[in-house]
ChimeraX commands (.cxc) that place a marker at each C-alpha (Angstrom):
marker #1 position 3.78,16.27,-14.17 radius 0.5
marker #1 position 1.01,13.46,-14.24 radius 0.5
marker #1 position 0.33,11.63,-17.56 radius 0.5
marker #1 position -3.11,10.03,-17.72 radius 0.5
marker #1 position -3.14,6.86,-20.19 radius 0.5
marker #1 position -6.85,6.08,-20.50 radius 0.5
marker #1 position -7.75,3.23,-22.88 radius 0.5
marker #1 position -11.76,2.20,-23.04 radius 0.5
marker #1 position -13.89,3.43,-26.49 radius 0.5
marker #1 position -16.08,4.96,-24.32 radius 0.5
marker #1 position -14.78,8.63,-22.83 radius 0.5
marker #1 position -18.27,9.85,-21.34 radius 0.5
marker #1 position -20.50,7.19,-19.86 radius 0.5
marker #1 position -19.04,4.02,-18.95 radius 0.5
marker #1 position -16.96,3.38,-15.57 radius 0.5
marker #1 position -13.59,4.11,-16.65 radius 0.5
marker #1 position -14.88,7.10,-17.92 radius 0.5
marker #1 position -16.02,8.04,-14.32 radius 0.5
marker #1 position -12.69,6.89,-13.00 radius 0.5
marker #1 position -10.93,9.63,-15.37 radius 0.5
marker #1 position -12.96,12.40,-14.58 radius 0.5
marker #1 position -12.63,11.43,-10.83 radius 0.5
marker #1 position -8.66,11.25,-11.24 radius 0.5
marker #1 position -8.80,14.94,-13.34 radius 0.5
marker #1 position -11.01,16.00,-10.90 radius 0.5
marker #1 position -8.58,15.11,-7.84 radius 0.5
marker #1 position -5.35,16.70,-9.87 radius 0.5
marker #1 position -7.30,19.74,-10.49 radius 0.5
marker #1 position -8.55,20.12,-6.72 radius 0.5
marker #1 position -4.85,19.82,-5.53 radius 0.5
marker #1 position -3.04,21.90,-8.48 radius 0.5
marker #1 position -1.50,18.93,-9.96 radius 0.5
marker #1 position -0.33,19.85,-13.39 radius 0.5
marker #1 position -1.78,16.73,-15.85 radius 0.5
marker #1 position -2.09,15.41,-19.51 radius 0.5
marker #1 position -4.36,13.08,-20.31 radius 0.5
marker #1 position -3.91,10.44,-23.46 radius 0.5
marker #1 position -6.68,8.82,-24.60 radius 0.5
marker #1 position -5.68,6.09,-27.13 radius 0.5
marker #1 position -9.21,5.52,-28.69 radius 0.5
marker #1 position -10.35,9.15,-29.14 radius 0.5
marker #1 position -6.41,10.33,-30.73 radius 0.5
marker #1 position -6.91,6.90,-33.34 radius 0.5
marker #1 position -3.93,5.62,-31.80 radius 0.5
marker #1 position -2.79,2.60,-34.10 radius 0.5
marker #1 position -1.68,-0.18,-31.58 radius 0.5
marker #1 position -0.85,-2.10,-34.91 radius 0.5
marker #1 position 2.92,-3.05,-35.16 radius 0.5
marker #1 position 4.20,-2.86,-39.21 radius 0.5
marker #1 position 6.86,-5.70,-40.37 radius 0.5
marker #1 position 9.15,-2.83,-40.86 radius 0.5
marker #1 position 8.79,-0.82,-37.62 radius 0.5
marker #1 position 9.11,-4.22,-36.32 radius 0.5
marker #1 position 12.91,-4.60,-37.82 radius 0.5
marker #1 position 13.60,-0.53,-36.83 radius 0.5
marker #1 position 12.99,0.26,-40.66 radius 0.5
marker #1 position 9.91,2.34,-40.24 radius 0.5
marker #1 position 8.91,5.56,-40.61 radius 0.5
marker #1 position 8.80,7.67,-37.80 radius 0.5
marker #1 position 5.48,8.17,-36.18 radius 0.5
marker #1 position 4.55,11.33,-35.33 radius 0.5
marker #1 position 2.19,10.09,-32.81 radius 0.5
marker #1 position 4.45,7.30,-30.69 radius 0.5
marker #1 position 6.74,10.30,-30.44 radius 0.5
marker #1 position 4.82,12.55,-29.12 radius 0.5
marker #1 position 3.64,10.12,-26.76 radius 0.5
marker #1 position 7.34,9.10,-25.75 radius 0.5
marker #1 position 8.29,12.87,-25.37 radius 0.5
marker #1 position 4.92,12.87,-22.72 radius 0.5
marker #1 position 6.28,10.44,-20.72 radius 0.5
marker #1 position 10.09,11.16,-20.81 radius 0.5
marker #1 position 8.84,15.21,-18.82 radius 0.5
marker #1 position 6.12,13.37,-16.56 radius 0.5
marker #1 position 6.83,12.33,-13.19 radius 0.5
marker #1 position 4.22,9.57,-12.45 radius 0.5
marker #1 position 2.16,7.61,-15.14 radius 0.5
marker #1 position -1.55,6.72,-14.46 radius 0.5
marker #1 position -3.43,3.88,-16.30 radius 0.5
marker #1 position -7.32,3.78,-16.85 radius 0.5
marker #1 position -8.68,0.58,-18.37 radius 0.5
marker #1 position -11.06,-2.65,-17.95 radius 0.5
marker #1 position -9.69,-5.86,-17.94 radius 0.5
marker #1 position -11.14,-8.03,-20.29 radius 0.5
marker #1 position -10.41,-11.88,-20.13 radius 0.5
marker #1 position -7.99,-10.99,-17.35 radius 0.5
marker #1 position -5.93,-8.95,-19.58 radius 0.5
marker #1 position -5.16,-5.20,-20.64 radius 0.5
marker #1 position -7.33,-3.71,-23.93 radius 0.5
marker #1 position -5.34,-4.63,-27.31 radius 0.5
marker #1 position -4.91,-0.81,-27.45 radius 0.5
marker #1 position -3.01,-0.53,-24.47 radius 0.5
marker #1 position -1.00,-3.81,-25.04 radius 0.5
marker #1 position 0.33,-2.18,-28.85 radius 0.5
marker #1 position 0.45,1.14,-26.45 radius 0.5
marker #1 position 3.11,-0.60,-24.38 radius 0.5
marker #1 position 4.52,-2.98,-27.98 radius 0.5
marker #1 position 5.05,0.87,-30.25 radius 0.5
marker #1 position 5.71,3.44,-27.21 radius 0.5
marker #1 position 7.94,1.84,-24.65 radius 0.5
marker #1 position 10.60,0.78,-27.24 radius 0.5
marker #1 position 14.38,-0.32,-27.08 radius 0.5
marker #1 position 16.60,2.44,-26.94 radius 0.5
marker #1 position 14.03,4.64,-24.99 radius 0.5
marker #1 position 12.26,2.62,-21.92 radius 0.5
marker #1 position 15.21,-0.48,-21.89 radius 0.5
marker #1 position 18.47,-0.78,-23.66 radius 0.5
marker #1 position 19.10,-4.35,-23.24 radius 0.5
marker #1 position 22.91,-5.01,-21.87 radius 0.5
marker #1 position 25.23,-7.49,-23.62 radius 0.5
marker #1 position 25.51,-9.54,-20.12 radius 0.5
marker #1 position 23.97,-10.30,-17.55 radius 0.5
marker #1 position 25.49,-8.66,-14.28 radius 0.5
marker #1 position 24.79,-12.40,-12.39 radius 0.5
marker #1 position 26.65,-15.67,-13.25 radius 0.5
marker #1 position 24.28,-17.76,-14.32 radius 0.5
marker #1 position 25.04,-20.43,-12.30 radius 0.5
marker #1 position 23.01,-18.38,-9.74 radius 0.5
marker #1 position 19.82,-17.95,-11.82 radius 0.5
marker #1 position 17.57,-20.95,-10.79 radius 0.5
marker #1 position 17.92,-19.37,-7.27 radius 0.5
marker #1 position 16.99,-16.11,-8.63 radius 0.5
marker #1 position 14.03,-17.73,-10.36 radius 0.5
marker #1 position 13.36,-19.37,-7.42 radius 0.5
marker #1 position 12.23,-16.32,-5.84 radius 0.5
marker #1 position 11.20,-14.24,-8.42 radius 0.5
marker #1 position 7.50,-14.18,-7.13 radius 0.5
marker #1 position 8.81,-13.10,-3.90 radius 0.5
marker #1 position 8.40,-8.97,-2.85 radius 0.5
marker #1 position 11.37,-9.12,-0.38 radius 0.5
marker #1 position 13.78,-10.56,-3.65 radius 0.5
marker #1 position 12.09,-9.05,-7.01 radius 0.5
marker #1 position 13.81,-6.29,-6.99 radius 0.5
marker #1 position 17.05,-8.47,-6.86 radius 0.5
marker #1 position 15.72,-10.20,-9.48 radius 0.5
marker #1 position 15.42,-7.13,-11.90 radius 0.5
marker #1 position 18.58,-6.01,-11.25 radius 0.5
marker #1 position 20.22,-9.63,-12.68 radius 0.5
marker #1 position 18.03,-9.20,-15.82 radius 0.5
marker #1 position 20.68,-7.90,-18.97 radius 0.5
marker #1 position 18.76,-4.42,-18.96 radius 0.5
marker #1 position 19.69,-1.08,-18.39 radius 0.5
marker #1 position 15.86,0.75,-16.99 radius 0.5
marker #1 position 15.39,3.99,-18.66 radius 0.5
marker #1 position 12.36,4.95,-16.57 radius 0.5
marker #1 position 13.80,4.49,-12.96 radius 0.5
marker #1 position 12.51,6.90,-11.25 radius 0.5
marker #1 position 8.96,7.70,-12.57 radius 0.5
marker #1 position 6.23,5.96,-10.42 radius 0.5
marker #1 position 2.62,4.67,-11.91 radius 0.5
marker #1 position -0.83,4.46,-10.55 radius 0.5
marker #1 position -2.64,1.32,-12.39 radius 0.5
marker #1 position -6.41,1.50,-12.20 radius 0.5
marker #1 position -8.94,-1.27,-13.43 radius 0.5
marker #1 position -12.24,-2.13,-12.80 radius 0.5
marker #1 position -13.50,-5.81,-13.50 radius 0.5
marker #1 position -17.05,-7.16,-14.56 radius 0.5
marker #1 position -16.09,-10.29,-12.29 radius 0.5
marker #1 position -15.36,-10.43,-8.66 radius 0.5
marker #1 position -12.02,-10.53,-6.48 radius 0.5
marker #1 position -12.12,-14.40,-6.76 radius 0.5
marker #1 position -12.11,-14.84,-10.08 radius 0.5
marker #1 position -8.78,-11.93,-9.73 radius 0.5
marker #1 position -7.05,-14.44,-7.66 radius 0.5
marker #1 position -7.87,-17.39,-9.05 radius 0.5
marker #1 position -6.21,-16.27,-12.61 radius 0.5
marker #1 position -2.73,-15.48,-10.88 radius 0.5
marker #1 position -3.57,-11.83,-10.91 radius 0.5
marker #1 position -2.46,-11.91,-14.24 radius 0.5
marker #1 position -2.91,-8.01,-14.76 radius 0.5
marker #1 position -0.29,-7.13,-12.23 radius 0.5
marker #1 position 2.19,-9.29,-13.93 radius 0.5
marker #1 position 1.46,-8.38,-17.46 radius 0.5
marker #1 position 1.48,-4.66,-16.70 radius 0.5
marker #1 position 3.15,-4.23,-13.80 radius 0.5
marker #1 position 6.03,-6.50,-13.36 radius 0.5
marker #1 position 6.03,-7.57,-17.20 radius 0.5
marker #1 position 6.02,-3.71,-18.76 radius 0.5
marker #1 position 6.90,-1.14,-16.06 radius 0.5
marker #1 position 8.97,-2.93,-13.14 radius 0.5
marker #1 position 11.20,-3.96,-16.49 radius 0.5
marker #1 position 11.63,-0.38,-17.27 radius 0.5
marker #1 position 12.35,1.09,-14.11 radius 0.5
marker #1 position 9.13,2.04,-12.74 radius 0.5
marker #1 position 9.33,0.53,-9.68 radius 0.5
marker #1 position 6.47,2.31,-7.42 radius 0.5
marker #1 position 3.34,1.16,-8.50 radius 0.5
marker #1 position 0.42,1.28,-6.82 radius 0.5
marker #1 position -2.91,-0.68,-7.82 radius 0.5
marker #1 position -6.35,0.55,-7.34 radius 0.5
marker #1 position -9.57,-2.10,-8.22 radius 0.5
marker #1 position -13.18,-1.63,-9.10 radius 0.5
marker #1 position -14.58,-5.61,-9.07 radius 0.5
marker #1 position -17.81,-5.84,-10.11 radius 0.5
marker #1 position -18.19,-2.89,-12.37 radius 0.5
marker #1 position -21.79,-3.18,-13.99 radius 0.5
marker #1 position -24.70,-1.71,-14.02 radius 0.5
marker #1 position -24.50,2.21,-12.70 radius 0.5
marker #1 position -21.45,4.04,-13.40 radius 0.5
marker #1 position -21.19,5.81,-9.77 radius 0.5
marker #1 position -17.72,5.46,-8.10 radius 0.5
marker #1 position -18.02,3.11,-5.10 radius 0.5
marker #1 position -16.92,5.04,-1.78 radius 0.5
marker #1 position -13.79,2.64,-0.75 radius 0.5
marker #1 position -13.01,2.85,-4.56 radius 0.5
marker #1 position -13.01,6.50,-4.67 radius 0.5
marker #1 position -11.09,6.22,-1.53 radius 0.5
marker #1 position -8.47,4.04,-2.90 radius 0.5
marker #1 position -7.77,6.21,-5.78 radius 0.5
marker #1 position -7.54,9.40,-4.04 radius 0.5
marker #1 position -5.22,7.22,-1.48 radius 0.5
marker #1 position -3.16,6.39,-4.15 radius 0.5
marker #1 position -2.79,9.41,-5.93 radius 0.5
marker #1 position -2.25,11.67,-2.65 radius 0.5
marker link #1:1,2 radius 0.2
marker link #1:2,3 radius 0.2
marker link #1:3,4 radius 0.2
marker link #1:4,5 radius 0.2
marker link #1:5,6 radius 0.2
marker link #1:6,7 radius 0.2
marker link #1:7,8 radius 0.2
marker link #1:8,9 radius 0.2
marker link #1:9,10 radius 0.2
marker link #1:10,11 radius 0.2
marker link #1:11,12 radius 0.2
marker link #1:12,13 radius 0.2
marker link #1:13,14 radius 0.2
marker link #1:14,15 radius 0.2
marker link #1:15,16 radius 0.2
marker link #1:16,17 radius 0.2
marker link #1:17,18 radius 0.2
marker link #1:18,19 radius 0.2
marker link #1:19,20 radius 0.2
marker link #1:20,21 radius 0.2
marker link #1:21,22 radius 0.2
marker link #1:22,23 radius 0.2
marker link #1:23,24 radius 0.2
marker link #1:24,25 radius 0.2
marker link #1:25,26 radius 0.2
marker link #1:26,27 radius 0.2
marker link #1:27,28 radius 0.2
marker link #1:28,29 radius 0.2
marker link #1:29,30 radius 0.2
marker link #1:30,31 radius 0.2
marker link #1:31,32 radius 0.2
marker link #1:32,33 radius 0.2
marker link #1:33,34 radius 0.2
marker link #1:34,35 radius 0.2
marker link #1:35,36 radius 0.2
marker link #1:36,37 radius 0.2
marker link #1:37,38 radius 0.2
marker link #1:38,39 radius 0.2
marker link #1:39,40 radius 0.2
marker link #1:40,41 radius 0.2
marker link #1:41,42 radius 0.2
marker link #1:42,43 radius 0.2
marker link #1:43,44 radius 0.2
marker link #1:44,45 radius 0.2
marker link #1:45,46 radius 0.2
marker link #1:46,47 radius 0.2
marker link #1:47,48 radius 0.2
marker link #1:48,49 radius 0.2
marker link #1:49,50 radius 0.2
marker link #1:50,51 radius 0.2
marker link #1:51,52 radius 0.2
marker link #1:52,53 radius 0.2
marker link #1:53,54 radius 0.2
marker link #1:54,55 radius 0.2
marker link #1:55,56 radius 0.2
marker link #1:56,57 radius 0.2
marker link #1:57,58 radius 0.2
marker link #1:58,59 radius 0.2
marker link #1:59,60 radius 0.2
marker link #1:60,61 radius 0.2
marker link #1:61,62 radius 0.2
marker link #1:62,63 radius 0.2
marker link #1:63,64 radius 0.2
marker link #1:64,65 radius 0.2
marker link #1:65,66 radius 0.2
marker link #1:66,67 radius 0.2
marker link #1:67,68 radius 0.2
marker link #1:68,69 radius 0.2
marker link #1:69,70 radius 0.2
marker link #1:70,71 radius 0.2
marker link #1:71,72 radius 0.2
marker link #1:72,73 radius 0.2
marker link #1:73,74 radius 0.2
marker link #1:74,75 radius 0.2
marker link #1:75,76 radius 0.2
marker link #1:76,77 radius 0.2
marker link #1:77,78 radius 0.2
marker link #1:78,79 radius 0.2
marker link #1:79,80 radius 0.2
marker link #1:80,81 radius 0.2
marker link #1:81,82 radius 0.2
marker link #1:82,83 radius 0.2
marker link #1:83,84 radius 0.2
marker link #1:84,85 radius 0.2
marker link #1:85,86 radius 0.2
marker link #1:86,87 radius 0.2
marker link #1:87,88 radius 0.2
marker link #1:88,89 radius 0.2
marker link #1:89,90 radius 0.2
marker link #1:90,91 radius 0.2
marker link #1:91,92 radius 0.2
marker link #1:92,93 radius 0.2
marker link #1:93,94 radius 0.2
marker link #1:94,95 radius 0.2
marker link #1:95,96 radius 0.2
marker link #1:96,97 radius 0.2
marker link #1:97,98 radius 0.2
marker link #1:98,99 radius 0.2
marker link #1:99,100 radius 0.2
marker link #1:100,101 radius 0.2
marker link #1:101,102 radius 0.2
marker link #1:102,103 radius 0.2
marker link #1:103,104 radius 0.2
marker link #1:104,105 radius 0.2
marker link #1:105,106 radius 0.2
marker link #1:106,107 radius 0.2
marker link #1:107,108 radius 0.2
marker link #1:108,109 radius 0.2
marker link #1:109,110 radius 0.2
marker link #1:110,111 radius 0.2
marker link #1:111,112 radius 0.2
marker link #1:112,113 radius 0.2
marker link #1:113,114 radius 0.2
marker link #1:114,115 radius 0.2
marker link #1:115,116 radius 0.2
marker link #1:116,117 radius 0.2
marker link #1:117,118 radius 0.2
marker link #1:118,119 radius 0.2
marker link #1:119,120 radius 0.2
marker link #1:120,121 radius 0.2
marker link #1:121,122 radius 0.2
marker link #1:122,123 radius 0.2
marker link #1:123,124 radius 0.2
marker link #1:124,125 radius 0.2
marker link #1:125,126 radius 0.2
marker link #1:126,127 radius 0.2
marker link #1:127,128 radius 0.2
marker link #1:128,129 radius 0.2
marker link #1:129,130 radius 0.2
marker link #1:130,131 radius 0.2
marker link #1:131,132 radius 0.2
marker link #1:132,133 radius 0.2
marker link #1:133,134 radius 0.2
marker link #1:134,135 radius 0.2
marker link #1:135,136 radius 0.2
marker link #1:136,137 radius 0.2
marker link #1:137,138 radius 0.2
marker link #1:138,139 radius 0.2
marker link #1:139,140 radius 0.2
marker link #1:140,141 radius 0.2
marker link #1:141,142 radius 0.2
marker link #1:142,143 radius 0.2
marker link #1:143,144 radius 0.2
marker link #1:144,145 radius 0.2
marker link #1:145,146 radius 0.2
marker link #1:146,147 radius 0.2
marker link #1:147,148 radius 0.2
marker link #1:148,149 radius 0.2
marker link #1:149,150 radius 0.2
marker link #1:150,151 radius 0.2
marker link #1:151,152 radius 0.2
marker link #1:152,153 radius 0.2
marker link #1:153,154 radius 0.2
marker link #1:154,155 radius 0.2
marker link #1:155,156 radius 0.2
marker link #1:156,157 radius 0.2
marker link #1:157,158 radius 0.2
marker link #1:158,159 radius 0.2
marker link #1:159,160 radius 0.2
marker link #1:160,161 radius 0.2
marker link #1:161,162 radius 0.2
marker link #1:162,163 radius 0.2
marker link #1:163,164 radius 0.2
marker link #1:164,165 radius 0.2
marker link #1:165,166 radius 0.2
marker link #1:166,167 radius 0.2
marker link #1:167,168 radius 0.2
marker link #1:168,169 radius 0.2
marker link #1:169,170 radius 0.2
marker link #1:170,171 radius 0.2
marker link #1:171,172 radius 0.2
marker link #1:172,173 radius 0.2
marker link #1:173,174 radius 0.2
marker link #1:174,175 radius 0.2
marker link #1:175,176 radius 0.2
marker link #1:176,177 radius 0.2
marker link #1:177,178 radius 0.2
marker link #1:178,179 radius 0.2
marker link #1:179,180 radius 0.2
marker link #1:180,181 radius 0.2
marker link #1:181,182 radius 0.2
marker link #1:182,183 radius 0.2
marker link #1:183,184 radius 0.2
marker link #1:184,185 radius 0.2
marker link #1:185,186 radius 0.2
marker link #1:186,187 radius 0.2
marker link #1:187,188 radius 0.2
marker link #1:188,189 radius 0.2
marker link #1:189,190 radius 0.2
marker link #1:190,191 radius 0.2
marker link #1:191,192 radius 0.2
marker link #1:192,193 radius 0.2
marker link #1:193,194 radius 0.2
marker link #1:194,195 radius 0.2
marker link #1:195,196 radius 0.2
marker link #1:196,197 radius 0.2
marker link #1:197,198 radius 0.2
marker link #1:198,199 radius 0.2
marker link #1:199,200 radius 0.2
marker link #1:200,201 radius 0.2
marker link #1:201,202 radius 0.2
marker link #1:202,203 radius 0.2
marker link #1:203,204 radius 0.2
marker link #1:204,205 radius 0.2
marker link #1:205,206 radius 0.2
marker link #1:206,207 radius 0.2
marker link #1:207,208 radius 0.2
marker link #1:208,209 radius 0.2
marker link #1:209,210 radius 0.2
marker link #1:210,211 radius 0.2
marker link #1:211,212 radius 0.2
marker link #1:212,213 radius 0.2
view
């Protein structure tokens, strides 16, 4: 199964909006079987309490429904802007309350690397052919490996501006949050320059439907 996360206020007329009905559209075409989330319209509260904080919370009804979604689903697609080169604060507190210790990472009491070998890890941390390497040295058992994800933004600015911040979206996201769960297969799909009319751009619409094929 597919699990849509879609996080932008606006569920009818903006671009990510588009974007969603595209990907239902495309899951529906092929007989995908699909849920969709959307944090703004189910009130999700991306607040963290003091006490759920310390594991002395009350149980929320709606993180655990949420976890139960994604423990049956096979892949994991993301709707959202960017905005000031970073995820929406609902998604980030999406990622703080749902992907929790104990059910997307246990952390391991030691690391599987001596650590007189972790400057050379670090080293090439930023490097595809060894990042995978790197993971593995991290104290941290994954308890997603084997789900995949399909991240798709769209951008008021350009590609440059993209590149000139790091790509900080694909670090935050997907390196930062799934990679360090397990979800190693993730594929990226952009929309720069996303004002004005709401119309999918052909090589966008292409991307997506290349990435969710």
């Amino acid at each position: 199964m597919d699990l849509i996360v879609y996080a932008h206020p606006d569920a009818h007329d903006s671009h990510n909006a588009a974007i969603k009905r595209h990907v239902e559209e495309n899951l529906k075409g092929r007989g995908k079987e699909y849920e969709t989330i959307d944090l703004y319209a189910e009130g999700f509260n991306p607040l963290l309490s003091a006490q759920a904080a310390i594991g002395k919370g009350e149980p929320d009804g709606l993180v655990e429904k949420y976890q139960g979604k994604i423990a049956k689903s096979e892949r994991l697609i993301f709707i959202f802007p960017i905005w000031w080169y970073a995820p929406p604060a609902i998604l980030k507190g999406f990622f703080d309350r749902v992907f929790t210790a104990g059910f997307a990472y246990n952390f391991r009491k030691e690391p599987s690397m001596p650590k007189a070998l972790l400057p050379l890890i670090k080293a090439c941390a930023s490097q595809k052919a060894c990042y995978g390497m790197f993971l593995k040295q991290l104290p941290v058992e994954q308890k997603l490996v084997g789900k995949s994800a399909v991240v798709i933004n769209t951008f008021g600015g350009n590609d440059i501006g993209y590149e000139m911040f790091g790509s900080a979206p694909e670090y935050t996201v997907d390196k930062a949050v799934l990679n360090f769960c397990g979800v190693m297969d993730v594929k990226r799909v952009h929309w720069f320059e996303a004002r004005g009319s709401v119309e999918i751009p052909i090589k966008v619409r292409e991307e997506i439907d290349a990435a969710l094929a």
